[in-house]
N, C-alpha and C positions, 0 to 999 in steps of 0.2 A: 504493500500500500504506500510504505514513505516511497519507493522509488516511481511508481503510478503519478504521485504529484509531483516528482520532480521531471518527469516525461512530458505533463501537462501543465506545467508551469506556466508556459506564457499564454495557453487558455484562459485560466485559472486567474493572471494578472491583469489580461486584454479587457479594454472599455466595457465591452456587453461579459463580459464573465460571466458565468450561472451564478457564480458568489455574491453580484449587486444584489439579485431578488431577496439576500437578507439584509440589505441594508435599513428597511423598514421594518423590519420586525423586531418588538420590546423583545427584550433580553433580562430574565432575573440577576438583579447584582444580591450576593448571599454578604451580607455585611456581619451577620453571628451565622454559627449554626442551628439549624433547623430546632436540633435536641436542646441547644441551652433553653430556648424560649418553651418549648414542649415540658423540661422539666419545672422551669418555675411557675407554669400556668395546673400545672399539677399538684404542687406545693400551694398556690394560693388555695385551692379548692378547699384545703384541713379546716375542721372546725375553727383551730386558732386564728384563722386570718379573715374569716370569714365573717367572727365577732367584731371586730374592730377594725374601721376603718384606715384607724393611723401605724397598726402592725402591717398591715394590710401594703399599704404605699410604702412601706420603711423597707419591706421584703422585697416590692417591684423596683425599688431603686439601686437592687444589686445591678442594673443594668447600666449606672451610669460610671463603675470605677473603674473601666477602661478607657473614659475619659477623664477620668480625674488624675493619671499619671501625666499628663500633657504638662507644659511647663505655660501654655496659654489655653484658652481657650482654642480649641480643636474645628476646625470646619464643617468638619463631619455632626456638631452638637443638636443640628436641627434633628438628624436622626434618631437621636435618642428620647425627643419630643414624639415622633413619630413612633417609636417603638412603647410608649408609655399610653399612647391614646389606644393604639392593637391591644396591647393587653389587657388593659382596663374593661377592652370589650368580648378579653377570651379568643381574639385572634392571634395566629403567628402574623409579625409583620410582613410585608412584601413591598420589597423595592428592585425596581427596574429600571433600563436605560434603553436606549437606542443605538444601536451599532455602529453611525454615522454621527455619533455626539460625545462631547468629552463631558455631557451634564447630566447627573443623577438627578432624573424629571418624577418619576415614579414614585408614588408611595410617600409624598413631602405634601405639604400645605403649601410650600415653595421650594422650585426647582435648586438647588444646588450647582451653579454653573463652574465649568472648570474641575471637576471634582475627581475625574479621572486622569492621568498621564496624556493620554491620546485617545480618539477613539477607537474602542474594538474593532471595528473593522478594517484598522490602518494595522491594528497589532496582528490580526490576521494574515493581512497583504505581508508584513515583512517578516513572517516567518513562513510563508510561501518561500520567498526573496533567496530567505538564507540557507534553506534546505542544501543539504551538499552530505557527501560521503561520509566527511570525517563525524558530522553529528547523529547519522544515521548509525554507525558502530560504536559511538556513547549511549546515544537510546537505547542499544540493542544489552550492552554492556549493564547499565540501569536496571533493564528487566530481569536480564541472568541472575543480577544481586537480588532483586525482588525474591526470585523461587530461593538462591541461596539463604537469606535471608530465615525460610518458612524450617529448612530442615538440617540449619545447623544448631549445635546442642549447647547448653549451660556449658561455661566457659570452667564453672564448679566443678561439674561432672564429668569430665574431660583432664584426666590427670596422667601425666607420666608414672608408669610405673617400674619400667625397666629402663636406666640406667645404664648407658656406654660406658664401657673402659676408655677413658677420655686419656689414660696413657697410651695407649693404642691409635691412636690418631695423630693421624702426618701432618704438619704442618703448610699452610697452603703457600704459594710462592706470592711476591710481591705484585704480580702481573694477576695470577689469579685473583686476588682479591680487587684491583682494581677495575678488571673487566664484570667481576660481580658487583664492585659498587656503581660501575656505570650502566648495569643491565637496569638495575635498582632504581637510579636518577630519571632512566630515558623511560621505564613504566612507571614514577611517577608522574613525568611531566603529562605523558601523553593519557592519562588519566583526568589531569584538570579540566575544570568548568573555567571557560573565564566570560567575566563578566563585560558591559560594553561599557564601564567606567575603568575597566583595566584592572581589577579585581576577582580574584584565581577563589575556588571553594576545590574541594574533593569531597565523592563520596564515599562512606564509610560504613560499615557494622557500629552499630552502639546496643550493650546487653541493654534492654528495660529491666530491671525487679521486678514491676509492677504487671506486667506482662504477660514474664517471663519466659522471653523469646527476644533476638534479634530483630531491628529494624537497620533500614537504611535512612542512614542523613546527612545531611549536608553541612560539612563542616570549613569552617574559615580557616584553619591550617592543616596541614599534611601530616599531623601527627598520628592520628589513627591510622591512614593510607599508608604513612610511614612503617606504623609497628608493625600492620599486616604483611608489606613488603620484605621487612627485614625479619620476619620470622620465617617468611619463606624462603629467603635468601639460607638464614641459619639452615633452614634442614636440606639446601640441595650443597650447602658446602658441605655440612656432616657425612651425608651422603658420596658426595665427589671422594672427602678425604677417606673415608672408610674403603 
């Protein structure tokens, strides 16, 4: 499929594209998830909130401390106006936009202009634009982690048990080890995100606890990408040296 659009690319970019016919069509912008509003409109229902008015509004105002970390008032604050008059009526809120607009029109008492980067369907057009090889074998790269992700084990339960004779092991030569530290460096690099302010991430395994199972994420240095690499580096020199 990704290489289907990059075949049909300049279809796909051309004046009459099949992609205009959405340019007019609202588009939901999800500004919480679905479940946060789903769980406190469940919670209001208990007899405790249901007595008193002022428990009542003290409980639907958990909704506004992801604005109160801002160091101003926030743009985004009419929304949480919006999200207090939904609930007060037992709705989830709903806000949407226009694919051709950079203004959150939906779901407001007044539109919000400016409120997006660019519109959607410019974000659209230039990742048509950039589609190419090298991202299509990171995507692919991305998913493999997904499934590894599902069926690798507690990092707990996973223990050495036996034990090399680490006197028995040859020492690797000077070359050797430089050619593995630059196998190391060059599946770093080619591992990196980078960003279009020139700004590098890697992805990584991180154990949850809470989970407990691996997820993939994205992280702003190479340390996890690091340990992973270099513990595979350790067992193919153990390996070489044995």
């Amino acid at each position: 499929m990704y290489r289907f659009l990059i075949d049909t690319r300049e279809v796909l970019l051309a004046p009459d594209s099949p992609l205009a016919e959405l340019i007019n069509l609202r588009s939901r912008f999800i500004f919480r998830a679905t479940r946060i509003y789903w769980t406190i409109l469940q919670k209001l229902q208990s007899p405790k909130f249901l007595r008193d008015g002022v428990d009542r509004s003290i409980e639907l105002d958990i909704l506004s401390r992801a604005f109160l970390v801002a160091a101003k008032k926030p743009d985004a604050w009419p929304i949480f106006h919006a999200e207090l008059k939904a609930m007060e009526q037992l709705d989830i809120p709903y806000f949407a936009a226009y694919p051709n607009s950079d203004t959150l029109s939906v779901g407001l008492e007044k539109p919000i202009e400016h409120y997006f980067q660019e519109p959607s369907y410019q974000q659209v057009l230039t990742q048509i634009q950039n589609l190419n090889e090298t991202d299509l074998a990171q995507q692919i790269e991305i998913i493999k982690g997904s499934f590894y992700a599902r069926v690798v084990q507690n990092p707990k339960s996973d223990r050495i048990t036996n034990i090399a004779d680490f006197g028995q092991i040859q020492p690797l030569s000077s070359q050797q080890l430089l050619e593995e530290a630059t196998r190391i460096g060059t599946e770093i690099q080619k591992r990196a995100i980078w960003g279009n302010d020139g700004s590098v991430k890697w992805i990584s395994f991180a154990y949850i606890p809470n989970a407990e199972r691996f997820l993939s994420r994205c992280g702003g240095y190479c340390l996890c990408a690091v340990a992973t690499l270099c513990c595979d580096a350790k067992q193919s020199l153990f390996r070489s040296s044995l």
